[in-house]
N, C-alpha and C positions, 0 to 999 in steps of 0.2 A: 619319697625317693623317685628320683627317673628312672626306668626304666636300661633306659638307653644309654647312663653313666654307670649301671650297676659294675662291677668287680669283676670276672668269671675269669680272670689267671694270671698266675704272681711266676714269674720264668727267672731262674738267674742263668748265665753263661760264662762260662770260662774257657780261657787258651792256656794252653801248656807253656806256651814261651813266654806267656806273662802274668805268671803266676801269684802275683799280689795283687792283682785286677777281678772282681766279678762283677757284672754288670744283673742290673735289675730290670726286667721287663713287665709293664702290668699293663694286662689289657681287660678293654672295657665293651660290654655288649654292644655299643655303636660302631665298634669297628676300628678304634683308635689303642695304639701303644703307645706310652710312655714310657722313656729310658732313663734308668737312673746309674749311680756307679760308688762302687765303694773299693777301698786299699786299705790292704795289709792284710794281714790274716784270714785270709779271701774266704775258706772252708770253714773258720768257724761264722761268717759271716752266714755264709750259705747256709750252713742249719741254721743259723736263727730265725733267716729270713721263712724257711719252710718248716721247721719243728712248732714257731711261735706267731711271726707276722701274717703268714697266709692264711693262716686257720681266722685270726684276726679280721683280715683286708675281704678275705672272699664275700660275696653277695650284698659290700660295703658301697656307698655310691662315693665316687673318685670325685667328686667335687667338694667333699666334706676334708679340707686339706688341712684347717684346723684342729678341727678335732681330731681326726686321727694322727695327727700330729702330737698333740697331747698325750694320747692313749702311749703312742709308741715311744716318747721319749719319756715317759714314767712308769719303767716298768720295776716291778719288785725288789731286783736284785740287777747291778749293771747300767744305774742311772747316772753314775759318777764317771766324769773322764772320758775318754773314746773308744770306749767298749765297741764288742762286737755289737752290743745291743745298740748303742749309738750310731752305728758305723750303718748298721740292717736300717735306724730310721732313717737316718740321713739319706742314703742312697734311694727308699721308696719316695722319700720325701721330693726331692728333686725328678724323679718318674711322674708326681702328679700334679706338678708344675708343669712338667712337658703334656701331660694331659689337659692341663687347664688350658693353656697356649695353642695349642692345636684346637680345643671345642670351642675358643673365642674366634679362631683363626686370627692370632698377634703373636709374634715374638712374645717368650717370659719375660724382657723386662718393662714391655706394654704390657702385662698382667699381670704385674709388681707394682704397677704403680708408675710408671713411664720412665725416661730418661732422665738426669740429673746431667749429663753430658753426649756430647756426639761425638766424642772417643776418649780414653783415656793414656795415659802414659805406660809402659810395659816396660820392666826391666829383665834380666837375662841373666835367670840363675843358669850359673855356668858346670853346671853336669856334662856326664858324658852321653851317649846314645842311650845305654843300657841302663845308668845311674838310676836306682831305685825300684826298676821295676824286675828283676826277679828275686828269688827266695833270699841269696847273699848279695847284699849290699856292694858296688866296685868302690873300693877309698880310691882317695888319693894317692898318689906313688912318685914320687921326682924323679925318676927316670924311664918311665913308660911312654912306651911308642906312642901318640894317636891313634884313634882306629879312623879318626878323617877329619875334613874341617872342620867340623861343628863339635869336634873333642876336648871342650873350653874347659871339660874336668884338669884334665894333665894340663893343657893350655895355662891356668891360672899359677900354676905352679911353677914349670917350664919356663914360658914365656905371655908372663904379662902385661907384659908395656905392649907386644905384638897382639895379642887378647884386645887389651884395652882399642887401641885400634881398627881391629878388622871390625868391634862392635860397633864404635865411631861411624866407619864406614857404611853398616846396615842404619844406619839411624837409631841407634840406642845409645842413648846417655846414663844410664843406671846399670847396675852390674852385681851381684852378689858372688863371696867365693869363700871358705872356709879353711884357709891353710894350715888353722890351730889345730884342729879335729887330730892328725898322726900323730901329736905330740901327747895328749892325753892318756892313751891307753897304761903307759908305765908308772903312772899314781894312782891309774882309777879316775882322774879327774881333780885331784886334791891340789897339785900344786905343777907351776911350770916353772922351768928353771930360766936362766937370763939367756941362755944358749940356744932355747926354744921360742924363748919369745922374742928374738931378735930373729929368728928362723922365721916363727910366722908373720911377722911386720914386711920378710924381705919383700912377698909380692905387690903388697898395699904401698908400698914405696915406689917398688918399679913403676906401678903402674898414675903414681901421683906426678912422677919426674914424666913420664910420656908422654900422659895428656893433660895435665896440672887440675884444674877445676871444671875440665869440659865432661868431665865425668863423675857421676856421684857413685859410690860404693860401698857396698853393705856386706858385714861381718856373718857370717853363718856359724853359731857355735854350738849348734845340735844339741844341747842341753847335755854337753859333757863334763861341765865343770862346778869343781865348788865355789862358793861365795868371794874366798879370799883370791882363787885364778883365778875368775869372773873378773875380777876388780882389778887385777891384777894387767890382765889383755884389753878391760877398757880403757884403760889409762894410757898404757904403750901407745891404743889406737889413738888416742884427743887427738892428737897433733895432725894428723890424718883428715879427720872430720869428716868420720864415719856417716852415712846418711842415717844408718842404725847398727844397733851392736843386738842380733835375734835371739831368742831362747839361750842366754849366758847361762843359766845354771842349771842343777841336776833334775830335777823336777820343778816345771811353770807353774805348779799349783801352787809353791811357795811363795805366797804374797809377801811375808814378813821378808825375806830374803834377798827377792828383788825390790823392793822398796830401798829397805840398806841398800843394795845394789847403785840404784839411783843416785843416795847418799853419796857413798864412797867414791863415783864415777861421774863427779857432775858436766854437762857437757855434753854426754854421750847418751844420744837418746837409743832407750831400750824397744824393742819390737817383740811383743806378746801376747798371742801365742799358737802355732797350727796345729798343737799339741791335745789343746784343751775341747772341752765339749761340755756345749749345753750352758745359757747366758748365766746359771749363775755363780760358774768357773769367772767367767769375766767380770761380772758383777766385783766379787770378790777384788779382782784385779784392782778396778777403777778404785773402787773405795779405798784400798790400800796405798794408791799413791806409786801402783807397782809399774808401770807402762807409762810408755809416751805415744806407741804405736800399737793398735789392734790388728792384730792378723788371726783369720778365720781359713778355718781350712772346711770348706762346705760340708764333705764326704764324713768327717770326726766330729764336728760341732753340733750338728741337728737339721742338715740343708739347708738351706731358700729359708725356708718357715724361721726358723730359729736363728738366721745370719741377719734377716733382718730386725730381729732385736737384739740381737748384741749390736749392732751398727746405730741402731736407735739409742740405746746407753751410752756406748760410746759418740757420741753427737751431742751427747746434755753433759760428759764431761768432756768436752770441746776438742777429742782424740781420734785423728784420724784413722782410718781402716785401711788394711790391704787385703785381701783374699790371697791364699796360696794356692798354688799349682806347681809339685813336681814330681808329678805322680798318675795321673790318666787323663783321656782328651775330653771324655764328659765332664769331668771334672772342671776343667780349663773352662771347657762351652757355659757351663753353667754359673763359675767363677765370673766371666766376663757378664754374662748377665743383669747379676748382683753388685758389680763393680761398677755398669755405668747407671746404673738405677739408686745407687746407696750416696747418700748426697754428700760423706765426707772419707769415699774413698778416693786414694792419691794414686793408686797403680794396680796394675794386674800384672804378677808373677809369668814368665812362658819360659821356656827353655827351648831356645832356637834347634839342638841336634834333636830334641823328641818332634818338635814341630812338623823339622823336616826329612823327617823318616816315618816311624811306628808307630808313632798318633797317625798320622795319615792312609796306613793302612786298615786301621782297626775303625775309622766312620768315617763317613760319608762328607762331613762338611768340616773345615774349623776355622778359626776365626783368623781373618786376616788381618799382618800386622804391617803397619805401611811407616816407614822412617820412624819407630820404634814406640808408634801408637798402636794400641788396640780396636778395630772400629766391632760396629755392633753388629750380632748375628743377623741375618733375615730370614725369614718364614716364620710359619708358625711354630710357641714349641718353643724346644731349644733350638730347633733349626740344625738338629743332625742328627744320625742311626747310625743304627751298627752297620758296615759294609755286610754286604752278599757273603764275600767268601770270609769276613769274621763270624758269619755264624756258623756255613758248613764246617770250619774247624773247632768249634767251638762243642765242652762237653753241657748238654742243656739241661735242667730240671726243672719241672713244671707243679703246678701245686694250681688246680683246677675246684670252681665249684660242684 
């Protein structure tokens, strides 16, 4: 072991106003940090990372990104799904990627393995500002003000032909919006009736009569529904010609489910899954015949280490990749990374109102989106930190050799 890659401190951080968000810092006796990021259940993340990872990582040399990748996505209890314990490696994992990157002095996706493109396609899942990042969830609402332009949440419901448009206008041609989601909660998810599901088709229509086929658009169904609604709003959609119909039923893990899915809904390619973690969730997937489209969500899956083998699987059963992002800005950095490095991803996810607002205050650099392409970070690393004043407000805990 080097010396000079050894371990000596595992830091996470958190803000109060975006309390699904902890960020991973690990620094290494040469003088270098790496940032990693992990959502959702921030605090149970935070102990794991320090009750169980750091005791783990300390006096470990940061170049061993295999291995301890290994170690930390097999642990005892909490290897299935995207556990806190997933969520703890995933986020270190991507920290020693931004380490590897920095001690080459290259961009991670020159430390990945190089480019596979010189930018990719970006579409514009249509959240609001605040959509997902704190403790309560903001739905959808059909008569809610805007809180400003980039409030594409209400927008998609409101007014979508006008939506579809001003995207137009920024150079995005792809769009995701989930109008289904408010109709659900009165079955649990079991069933939609013709009143609803002519409700949620209305914006998918708006917005097909506005810009006809100069825009592709994709269904967000938050894995709220059963098998027979599932089938039931792919079908409404065909005519549509959805770019994808995403996490349609109640749990993605159900391979048998969505495969009938497929069945029932021919046509309408299914996207699966940002839910899941660890390749051999996926694995499962492909063999079942359950996906047309893979989506990985870095922070839940396993990081870097672990997207690139599911991307590698997905590539030998000839299925494209998307990486998600609607959820933090390391997240996105590192997402794009992965997306122009992985040779059969087709987009990288951004949400124009986080762009341009509270991801930009929370780090230092993000990736620039030019006529509705993604181009690639520069510097070494992920090629971005935490701002100054995100760490002065930020509560810190440390976990030292």
């Amino acid at each position: 072991m080097s010396a000079s890659s050894r371990i000596t401190c595992v830091r996470t951080l958190r803000v109060p106003e975006r309390a699904n968000l902890c960020w991973v810092e690990i620094e290494t006796a040469e003088g270098l940090t790496g940032l990693g990021e992990a959502f959702r259940g921030a605090a149970a993340v935070e102990g794991q990372i320090h009750d169980l990872v750091a005791p783990y990582l300390l006096g470990k040399d940061a170049r061993d990104i295999e291995r301890h990748h290994r170690f930390l996505m097999t642990p005892y209890v909490g290897f299935g799904a995207s556990s806190a314990e997933m969520r703890a490696a995933s986020a270190v994992d991507i920290a020693l990627w931004d380490l590897a990157g920095q001690r080459l002095g290259v961009p991670v996706h020159e430390a990945l393995g190089g480019l596979s493109r010189d930018r990719i396609r970006a579409y514009n899942t249509c959240a609001g500002y605040d959509y997902n990042s704190r403790p309560n969830r903001r739905e959808v609402a059909g008569a809610e003000d805007r809180a400003g332009p980039y409030d594409d949440q209400i927008a998609f419901m409101n007014a979508p032909d006008e939506l579809a448009h001003s995207l137009l206008e920024e150079g995005f041609t792809a769009m995701k919006i989930w109008p289904f989601d408010i109709h659900a909660a009165e079955s649990g998810g079991q069933l939609i009736n013709l009143v609803d599901l002519n409700k949620g088709m209305e914006p998918f229509e708006k917005i097909r009569a506005a810009v006809g086929d100069r825009m592709e658009v994709m269904a967000e169904l938050h894995s709220l529904w059963s098998l027979p609604a599932a089938s039931r709003i792919c079908n409404a959609l065909a005519p549509i010609r959805p770019f994808w119909v995403e996490d349609p039923i109640l749990k993605m893990d159900d391979t048998a489910a969505l495969a009938e899915l497929r069945r029932m809904a021919p046509g309408v390619p299914i996207c699966a899954s940002e839910t899941l973690g660890g390749k051999v969730a996926f694995r499962d997937l492909l063999v079942a015949g359950a996906t047309d489209i893979v989506m990985v969500d870095l922070t839940w899956c396993g990081g870097l280490t672990e997207a690139r083998k599911i991307a590698a699987m997905a590539e030998a059963w000839a299925r494209p990749v998307a990486p998600h992002d609607c959820t933090g800005p390391v997240t996105l950095v590192a997402s794009l990374h992965f997306a122009l490095h992985a040779a059969t991803a087709i987009f990288q996810e951004v949400v124009r109102a986080t762009l341009a607002t509270w991801y930009r205050d929370l780090v230092t650099v993000l990736p620039r989106v030019e006529r509705g392409y993604c181009l690639p970070m520069q510097g070494p690393g992920l090629g971005t930190a935490l701002q100054p004043d995100t760490r002065k407000r930020a509560t810190i805990r440390e976990s030292r050799a």
